[in-house]
C-alpha positions in Angstrom: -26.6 -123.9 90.4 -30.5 -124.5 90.3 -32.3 -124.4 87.3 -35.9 -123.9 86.2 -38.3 -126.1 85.8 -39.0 -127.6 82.4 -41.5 -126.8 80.5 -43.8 -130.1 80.8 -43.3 -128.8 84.6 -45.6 -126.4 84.0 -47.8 -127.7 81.6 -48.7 -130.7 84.7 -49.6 -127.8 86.8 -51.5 -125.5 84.9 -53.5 -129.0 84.4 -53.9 -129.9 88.0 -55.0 -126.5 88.6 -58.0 -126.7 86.2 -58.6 -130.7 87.0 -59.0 -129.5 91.0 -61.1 -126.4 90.4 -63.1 -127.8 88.5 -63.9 -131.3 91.3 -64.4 -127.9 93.6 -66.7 -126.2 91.6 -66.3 -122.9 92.6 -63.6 -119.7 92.8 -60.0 -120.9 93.6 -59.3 -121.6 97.5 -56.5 -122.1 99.6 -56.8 -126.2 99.5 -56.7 -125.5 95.9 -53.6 -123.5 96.1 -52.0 -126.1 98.6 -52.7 -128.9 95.9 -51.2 -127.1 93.0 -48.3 -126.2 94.6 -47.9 -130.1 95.7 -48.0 -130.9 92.3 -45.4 -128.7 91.3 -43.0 -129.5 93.9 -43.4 -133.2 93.2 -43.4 -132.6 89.2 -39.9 -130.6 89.8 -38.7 -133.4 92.5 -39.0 -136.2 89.6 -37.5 -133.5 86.8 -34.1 -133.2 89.2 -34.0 -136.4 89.8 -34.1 -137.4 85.9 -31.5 -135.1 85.0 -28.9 -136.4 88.0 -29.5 -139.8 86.1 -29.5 -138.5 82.9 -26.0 -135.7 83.4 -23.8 -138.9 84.4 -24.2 -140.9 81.7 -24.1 -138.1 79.3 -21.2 -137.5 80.6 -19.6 -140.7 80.5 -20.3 -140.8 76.6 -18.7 -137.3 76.3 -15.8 -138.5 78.0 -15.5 -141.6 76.1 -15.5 -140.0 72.8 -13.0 -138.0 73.7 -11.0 -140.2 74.9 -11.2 -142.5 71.7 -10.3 -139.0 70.0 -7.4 -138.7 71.7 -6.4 -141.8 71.5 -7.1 -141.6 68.1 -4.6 -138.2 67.8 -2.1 -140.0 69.2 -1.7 -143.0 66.8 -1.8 -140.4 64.1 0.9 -138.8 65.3 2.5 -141.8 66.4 2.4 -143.1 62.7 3.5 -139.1 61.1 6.6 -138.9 63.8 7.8 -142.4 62.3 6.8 -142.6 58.8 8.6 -140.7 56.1 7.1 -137.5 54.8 7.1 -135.6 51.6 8.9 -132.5 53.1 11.7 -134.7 54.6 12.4 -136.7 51.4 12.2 -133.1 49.6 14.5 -130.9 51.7 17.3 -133.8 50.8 17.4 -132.5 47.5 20.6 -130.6 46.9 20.3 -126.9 47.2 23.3 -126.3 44.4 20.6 -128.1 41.9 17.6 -126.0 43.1 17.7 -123.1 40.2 18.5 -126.3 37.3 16.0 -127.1 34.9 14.8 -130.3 35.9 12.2 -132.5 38.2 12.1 -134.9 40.9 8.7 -136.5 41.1 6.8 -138.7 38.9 4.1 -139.3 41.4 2.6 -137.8 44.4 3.5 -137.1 47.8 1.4 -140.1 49.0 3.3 -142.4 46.8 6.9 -141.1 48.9 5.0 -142.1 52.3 3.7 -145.3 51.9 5.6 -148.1 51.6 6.3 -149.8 48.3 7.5 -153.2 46.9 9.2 -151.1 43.9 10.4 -148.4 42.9 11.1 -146.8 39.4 13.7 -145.0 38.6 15.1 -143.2 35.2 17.9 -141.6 34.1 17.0 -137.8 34.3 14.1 -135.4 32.6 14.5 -134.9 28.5 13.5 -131.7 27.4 15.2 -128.5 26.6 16.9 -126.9 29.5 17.3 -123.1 28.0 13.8 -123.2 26.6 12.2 -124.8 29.9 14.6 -122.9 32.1 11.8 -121.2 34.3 10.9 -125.2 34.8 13.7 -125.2 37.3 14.1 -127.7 40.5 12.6 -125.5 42.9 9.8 -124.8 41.6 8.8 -128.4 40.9 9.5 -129.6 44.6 7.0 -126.6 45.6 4.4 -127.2 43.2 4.7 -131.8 43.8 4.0 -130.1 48.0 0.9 -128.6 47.1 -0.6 -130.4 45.1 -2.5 -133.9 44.7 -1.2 -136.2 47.3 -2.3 -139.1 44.7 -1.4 -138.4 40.3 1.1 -140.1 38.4 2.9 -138.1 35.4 2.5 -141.4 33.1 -1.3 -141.0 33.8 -2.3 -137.9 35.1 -0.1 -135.3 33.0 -0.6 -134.4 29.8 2.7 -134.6 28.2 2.9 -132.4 24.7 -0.4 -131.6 24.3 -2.2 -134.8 24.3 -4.5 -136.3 26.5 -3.1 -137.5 29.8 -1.6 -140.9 29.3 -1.5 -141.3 25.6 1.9 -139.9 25.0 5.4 -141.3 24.0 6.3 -143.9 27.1 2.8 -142.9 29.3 1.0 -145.9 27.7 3.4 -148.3 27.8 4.4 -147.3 31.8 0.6 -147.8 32.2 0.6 -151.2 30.2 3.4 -152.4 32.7 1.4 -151.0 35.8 -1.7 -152.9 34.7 0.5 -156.4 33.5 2.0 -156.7 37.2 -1.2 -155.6 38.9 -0.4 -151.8 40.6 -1.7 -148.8 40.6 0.7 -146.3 38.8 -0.2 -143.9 41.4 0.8 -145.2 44.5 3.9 -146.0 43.3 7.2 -143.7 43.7 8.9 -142.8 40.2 11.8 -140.4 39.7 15.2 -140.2 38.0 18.9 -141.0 38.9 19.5 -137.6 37.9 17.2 -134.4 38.5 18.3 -132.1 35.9 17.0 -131.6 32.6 18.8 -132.5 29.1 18.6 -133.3 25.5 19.5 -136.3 25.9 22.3 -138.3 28.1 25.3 -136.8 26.0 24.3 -133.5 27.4 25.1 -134.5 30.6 28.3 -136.7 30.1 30.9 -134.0 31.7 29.1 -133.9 35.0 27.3 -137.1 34.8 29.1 -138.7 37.4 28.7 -135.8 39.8 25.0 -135.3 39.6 24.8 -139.2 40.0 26.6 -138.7 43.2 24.5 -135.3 44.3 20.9 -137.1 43.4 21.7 -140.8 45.3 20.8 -139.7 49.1 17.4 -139.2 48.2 16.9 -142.7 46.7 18.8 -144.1 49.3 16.4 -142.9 51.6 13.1 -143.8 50.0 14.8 -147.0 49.3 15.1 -147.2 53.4 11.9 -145.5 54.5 9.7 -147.3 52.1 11.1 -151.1 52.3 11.6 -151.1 48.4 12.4 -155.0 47.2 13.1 -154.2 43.6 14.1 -151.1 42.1 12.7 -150.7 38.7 15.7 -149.0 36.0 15.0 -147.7 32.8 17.5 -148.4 30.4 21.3 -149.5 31.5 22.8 -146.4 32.7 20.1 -146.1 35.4 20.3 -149.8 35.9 24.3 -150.0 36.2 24.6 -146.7 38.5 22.1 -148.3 40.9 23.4 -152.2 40.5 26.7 -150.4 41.8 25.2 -148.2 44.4 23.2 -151.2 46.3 25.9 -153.8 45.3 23.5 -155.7 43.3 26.0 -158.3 41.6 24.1 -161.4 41.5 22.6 -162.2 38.3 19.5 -164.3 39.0 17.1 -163.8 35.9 16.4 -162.4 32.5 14.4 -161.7 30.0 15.4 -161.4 25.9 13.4 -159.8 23.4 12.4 -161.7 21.0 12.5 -159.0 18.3 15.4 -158.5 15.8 17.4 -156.2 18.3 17.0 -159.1 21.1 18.2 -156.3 24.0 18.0 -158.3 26.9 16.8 -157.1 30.7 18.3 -158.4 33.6 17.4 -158.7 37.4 20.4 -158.3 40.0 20.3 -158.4 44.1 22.5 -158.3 46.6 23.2 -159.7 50.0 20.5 -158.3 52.1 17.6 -159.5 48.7 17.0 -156.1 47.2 16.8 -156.8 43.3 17.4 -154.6 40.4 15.3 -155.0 37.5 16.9 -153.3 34.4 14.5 -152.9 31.6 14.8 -151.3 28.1 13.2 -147.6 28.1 10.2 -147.5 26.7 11.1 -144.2 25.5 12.9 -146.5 22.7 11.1 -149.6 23.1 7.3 -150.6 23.0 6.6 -152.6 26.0 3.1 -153.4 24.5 4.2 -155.5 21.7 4.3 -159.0 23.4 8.3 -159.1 21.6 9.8 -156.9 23.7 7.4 -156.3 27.2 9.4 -157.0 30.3 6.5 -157.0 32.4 6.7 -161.3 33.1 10.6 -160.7 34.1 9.1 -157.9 37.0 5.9 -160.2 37.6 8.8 -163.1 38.7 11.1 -160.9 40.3 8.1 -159.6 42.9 6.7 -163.0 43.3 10.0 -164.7 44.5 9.4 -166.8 41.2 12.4 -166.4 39.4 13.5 -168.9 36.8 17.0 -169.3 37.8 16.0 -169.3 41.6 13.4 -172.1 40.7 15.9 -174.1 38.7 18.6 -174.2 41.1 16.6 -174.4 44.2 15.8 -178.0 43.3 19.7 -178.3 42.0 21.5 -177.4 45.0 18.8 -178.8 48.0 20.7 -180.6 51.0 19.8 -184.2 50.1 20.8 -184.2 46.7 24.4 -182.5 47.2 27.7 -184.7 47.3 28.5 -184.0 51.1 31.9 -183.1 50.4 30.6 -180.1 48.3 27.6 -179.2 51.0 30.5 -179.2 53.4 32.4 -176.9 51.5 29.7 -174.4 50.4 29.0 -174.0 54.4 32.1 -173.4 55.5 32.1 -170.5 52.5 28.9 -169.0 54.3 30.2 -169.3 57.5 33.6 -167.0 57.1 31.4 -164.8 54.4 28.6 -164.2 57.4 31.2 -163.9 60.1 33.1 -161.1 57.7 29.3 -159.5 57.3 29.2 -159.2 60.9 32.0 -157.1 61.4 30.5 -154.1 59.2 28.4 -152.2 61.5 27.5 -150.2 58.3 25.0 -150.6 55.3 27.6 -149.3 52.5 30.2 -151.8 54.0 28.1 -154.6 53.6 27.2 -153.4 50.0 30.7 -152.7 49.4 31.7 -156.5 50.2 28.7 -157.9 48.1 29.6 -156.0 45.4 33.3 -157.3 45.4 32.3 -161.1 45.0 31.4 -160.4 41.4 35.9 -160.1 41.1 35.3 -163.9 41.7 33.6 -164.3 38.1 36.5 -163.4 36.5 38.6 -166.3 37.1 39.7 -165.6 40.8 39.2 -168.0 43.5 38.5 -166.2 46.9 39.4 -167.8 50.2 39.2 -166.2 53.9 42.9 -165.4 55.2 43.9 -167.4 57.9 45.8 -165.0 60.2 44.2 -163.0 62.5 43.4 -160.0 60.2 39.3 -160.3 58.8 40.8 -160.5 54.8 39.6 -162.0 51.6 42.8 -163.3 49.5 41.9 -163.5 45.7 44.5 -166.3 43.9 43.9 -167.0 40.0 43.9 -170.3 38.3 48.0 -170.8 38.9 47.5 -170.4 42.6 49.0 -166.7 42.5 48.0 -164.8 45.5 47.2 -161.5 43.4 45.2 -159.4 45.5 43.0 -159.7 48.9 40.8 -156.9 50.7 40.5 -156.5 54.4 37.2 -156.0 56.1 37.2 -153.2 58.4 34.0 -152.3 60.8 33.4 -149.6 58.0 35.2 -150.5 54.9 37.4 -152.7 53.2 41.1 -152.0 52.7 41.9 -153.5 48.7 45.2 -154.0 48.4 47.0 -155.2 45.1 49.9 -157.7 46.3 53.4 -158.0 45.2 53.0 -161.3 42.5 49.9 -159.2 40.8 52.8 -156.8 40.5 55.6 -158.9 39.3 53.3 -160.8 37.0 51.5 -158.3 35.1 53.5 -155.8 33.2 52.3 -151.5 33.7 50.1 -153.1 36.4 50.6 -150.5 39.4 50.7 -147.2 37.1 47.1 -148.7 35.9 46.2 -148.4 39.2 47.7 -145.2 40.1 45.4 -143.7 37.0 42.3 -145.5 37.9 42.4 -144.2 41.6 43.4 -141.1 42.7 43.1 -142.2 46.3 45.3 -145.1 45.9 48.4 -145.4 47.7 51.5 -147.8 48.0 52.2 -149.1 51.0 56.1 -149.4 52.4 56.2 -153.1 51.3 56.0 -151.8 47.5 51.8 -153.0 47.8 49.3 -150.4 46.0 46.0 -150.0 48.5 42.6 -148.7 47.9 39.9 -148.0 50.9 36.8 -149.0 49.6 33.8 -147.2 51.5 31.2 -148.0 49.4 29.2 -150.2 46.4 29.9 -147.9 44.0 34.0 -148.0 44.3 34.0 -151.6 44.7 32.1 -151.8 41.8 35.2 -149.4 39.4 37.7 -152.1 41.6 35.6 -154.8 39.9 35.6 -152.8 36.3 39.6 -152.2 36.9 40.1 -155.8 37.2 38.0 -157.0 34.0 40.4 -154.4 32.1 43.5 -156.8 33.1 44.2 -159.5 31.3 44.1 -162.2 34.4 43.8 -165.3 32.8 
């Protein structure tokens, strides 16, 4: 489709026209028509010529930008299909806990999307369910959606009137945030337990069911984010999650050094996720330099724990009798090969979290039959009890001298676990699916005198 001439077109022309009547001197002719119209054809020539140049390459950079744009889109997207959202971690929230008094977040969306070295967790929201009952589940999961992407309760909210972060355990969260160098609001926060009480008493009777209802959505910000330590408050939280992860090695600690001398403690597992358990600061003011646990977190995130450091140098290769090296790989390699066989993530915390049986006087070897089994024999030699690794579980079973030897033994066992069952050799059994069952196995066997 042609177009008209520019404007500078005609402003050539008009020009010319005046330029070649006035070298004629006189009224316009035809040789004065024939040169203007020369002029205007070879003014319009170089105008179409200069926008055939010009239309390609304008082009080209249209076309370029939007291909960087898309481009552009499709990383975005790319990065939204895979990374966690908000929404997803919010719709696993139990619906039967949705009308409770209660609360999730202590930090924004933003916080539950981008990964995170740690992660805090409580025991549940104090307050007063019946007068805060309109404060319900719900309505906290819609209002955390749309708002800020970015606040932190321990900063942002104002908690009974006073300014934001001056209240009850807000300063000393922030003084722990600032000690081990993070910002409070980029990291995610929350309880072991979403509904509201006085206080934990409150919540004794169905303690262990909202425990059970609220863990999915840790678990899966514990997944999405790549959490390395999991901050508790106080040793409920602490001992619910240690058992949930199967976090039963003790590798560091930290003692006040106040006249109640509470100590915190930091646990992992097999797979290297730690548990930090900490005093609440509800109770306890981190900011007096007696009881702030902030060095034991500092170590824990670093890799720079004082037990790993002392018995890293302890246990190196050269400096190890080779009869004891020897032995401690041949214990790696059965443990490893039994590893393998779980093809789940609660099996493999379910058999970490069994090893701690082994601090309490019981000496565990790998069977030696075809059956994947880990036989437990105390001091005498007695072979008291053994657990069978399955691709999904492990199979506990309590063995016929554990039964002979200790008196009341298998009705103990009977109470403890409803889901146990004797076997037609006379044997009591036990599946264990999961960190926190092999974890009451573990308590059921410090409550029997063994040694």
């Amino acid at each position: 489709m042609s177009k008209a001439p520019p404007p500078w077109v005609w402003l050539v022309s008009l020009v010319a026209f005046f330029e070649i009547s006035e070298s004629f001197g006189g009224p316009l002719n035809l040789l004065m028509i024939i040169a203007v119209i020369a002029v205007i054809v070879i003014a319009v020539s170089i105008s179409h010529k200069s926008e055939k140049v010009a239309e390609p390459m304008a082009r080209t950079k249209i076309e370029k930008t939007q291909s960087a744009n898309r481009t552009q889109l499709k990383e975005t997207d790319s990065v939204s299909s895979t990374a966690p959202t908000a929404k997803k971690i919010a719709n696993l929230i139990p619906a039967a806990l949705s009308k409770r008094s209660g609360s999730v977040f202590y930090t924004g969306p933003s916080a539950f999307e981008t990964p995170s070295k740690i992660y805090i967790l409580g025991l549940n929201p104090g307050g007063d369910p019946v007068a805060q009952s309109a404060e319900t589940i719900e309505r906290d999961i819609a209002e955390w959606l749309a708002g800020p992407p970015k606040w932190s309760a321990y900063a942002d909210e104002s908690w009974q009137g006073a300014p934001p972060g001056t209240w009850g355990m807000q300063p000393r969260m922030l003084h722990m945030f600032d000690r081990i160098g993070l910002d409070a609001r980029k990291v995610p926060a929350s309880n072991v337990v979403f509904v509201r009480s006085r206080d934990e008493r409150a919540i004794a009777a169905e303690k262990a069911e909202l425990l059970r209802l609220c863990w999915p959505v840790h678990q899966a910000v514990i997944d999405s984010l790549g959490v390395e330590a999991i901050i508790c408050l106080g040793n409920t939280a602490g001992k619910w999650v240690r058992g949930q992860v199967g976090a039963t090695d003790r590798f560091d600690s930290y003692q006040e050094t106040n006249a109640r001398g509470w100590t915190a403690e930091a646990h992992r597992n097999a797979a290297g996720l730690s548990v930090i358990t900490v005093s609440h600061p509800g109770r306890q003011n981190w900011i007096s330099p007696d009881s702030d646990p902030s060095d034991l977190i500092v170590r824990v995130l670093k890799g720079r724990s004082q037990q790993t450091q002392t018995t890293s140098k302890k246990s190196s290769a050269s400096e190890l009798p080779a009869v004891d090296l020897k032995i401690a790989h041949v214990d790696e390699d059965w443990r490893n090969e039994h590893l393998s066989r779980l093809h789940n993530g609660n099996g493999k915390a379910a058999y970490a979290a069994m090893r701690e049986a082994e601090s309490l006087g019981l000496t565990a070897s790998p069977n030696t039959g075809a059956v994947a089994a880990v036989r437990l024999h105390d001091s005498a030699g007695r072979y008291l009890f053994s657990y069978i690794v399955n691709r999904a579980d492990l199979l506990f079973y309590v063995r016929k001298p554990a039964l002979s030897s200790f008196e009341g033994i298998g009705p103990s066992f009977s109470r403890h676990f409803r889901d146990g069952r004797m076997n037609t050799a006379g044997e009591w059994t036990l599946k264990i699916p999961d960190a926190a069952t092999a974890h009451q196995v573990v308590e059921w066997l410090k409550s029997i005198e063994l040694t």
